[in-house]
C-alpha positions as CSV (number, residue, x, y, z in Angstrom):
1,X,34.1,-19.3,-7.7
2,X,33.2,-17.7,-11.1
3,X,30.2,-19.7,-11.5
4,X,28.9,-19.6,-8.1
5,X,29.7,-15.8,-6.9
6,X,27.2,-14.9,-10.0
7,X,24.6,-16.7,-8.5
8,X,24.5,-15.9,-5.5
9,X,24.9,-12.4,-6.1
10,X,21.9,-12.4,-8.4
11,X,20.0,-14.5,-5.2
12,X,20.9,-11.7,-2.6
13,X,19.9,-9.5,-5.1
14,X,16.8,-11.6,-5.4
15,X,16.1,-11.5,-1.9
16,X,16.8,-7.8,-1.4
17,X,14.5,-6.9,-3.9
18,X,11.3,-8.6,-2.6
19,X,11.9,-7.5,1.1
20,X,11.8,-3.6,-0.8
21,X,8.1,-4.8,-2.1
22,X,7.3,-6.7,1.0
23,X,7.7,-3.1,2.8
24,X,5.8,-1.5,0.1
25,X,2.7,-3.8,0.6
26,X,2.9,-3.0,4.3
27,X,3.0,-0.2,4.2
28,X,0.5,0.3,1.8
29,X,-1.4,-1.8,3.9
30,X,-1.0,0.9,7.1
31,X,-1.7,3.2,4.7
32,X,-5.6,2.0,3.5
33,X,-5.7,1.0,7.1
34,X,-5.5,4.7,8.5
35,X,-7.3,6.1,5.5
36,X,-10.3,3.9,6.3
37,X,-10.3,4.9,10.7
38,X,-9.9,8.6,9.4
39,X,-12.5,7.7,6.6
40,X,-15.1,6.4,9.2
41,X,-14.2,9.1,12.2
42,X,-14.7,12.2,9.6
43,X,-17.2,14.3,9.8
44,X,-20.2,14.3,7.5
45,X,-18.8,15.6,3.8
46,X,-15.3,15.4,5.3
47,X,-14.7,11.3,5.0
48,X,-12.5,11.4,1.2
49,X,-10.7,14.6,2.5
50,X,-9.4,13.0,5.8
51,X,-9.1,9.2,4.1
52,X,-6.8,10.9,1.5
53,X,-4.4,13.0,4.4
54,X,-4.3,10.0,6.7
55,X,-3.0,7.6,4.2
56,X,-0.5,10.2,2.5
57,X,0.7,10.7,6.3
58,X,0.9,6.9,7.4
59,X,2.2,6.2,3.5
60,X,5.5,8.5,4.7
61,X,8.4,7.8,1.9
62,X,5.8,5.5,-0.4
63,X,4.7,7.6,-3.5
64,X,0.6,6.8,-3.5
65,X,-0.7,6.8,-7.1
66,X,-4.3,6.6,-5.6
67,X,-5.7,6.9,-2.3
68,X,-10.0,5.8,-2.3
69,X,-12.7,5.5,0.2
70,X,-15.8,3.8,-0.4
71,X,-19.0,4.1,2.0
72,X,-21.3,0.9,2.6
73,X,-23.7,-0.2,5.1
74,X,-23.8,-3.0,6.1
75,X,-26.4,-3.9,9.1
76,X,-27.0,-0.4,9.7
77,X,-24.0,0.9,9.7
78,X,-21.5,2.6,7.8
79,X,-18.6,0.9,6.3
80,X,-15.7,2.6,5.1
81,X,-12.9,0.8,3.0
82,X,-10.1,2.1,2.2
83,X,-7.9,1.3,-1.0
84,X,-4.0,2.9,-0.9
85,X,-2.1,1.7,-4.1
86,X,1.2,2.3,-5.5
87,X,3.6,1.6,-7.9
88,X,6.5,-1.4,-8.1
89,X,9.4,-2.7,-9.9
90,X,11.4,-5.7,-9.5
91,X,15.1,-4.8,-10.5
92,X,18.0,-7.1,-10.8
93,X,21.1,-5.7,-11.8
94,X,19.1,-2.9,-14.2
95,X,16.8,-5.4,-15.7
96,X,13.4,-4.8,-14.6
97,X,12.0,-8.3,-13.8
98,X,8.2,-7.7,-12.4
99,X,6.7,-4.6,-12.3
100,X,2.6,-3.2,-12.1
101,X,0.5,-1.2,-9.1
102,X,0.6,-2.8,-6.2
103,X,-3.0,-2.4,-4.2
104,X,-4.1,-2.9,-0.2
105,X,-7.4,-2.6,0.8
106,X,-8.7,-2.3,4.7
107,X,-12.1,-2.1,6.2
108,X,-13.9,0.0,9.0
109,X,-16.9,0.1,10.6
110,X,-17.8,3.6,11.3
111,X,-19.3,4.4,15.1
């Protein structure tokens, strides 16, 4: 029991601790997602402004370190892709394991 309770804690730690990135990436991901719809349904001069306040809103408790929209065309049209990053740490039991700035991208065809 004193060898295996140890490791198994450190395991459900383990797990715990990825599932708390895996929620950060998606929701990072919903985040460059709505930034890049708002991005591409903006007004002209309006598409960083309503990028910016649509992934802040979809981010909810995630703290963004950067929110940016880039314009292409592509065919014609204008694409807009969104990036939403933010930062992450990988803590078990007060040791930080892995931790950097975690980025999602997402793409959208304006019109």
């Amino acid at each position: 029991m004193a060898i295996a309770l140890p490791i198994l804690l450190v395991l459900l730690l383990s797990i715990w601790q990825l599932s708390v990135v895996y929620g950060t990436w998606r929701t990072l991901h919903d985040a460059a997602s709505h930034g890049a719809r708002a991005g591409a349904a903006a007004r002209h001069g309006h598409h960083q402004a309503a990028a910016r306040a649509a992934a802040r809103a979809a981010a909810g408790d995630v703290a963004l370190k950067r929110v940016s929209l880039t314009a292409t065309k592509s065919h014609g049209a204008a694409v807009y892709t969104a990036t939403a990053c933010s930062t992450y740490a990988v803590n078990l039991l007060g040791i930080v394991v892995k931790s950097g700035d975690l980025c999602r991208d997402a793409t959208m065809r304006a019109g």
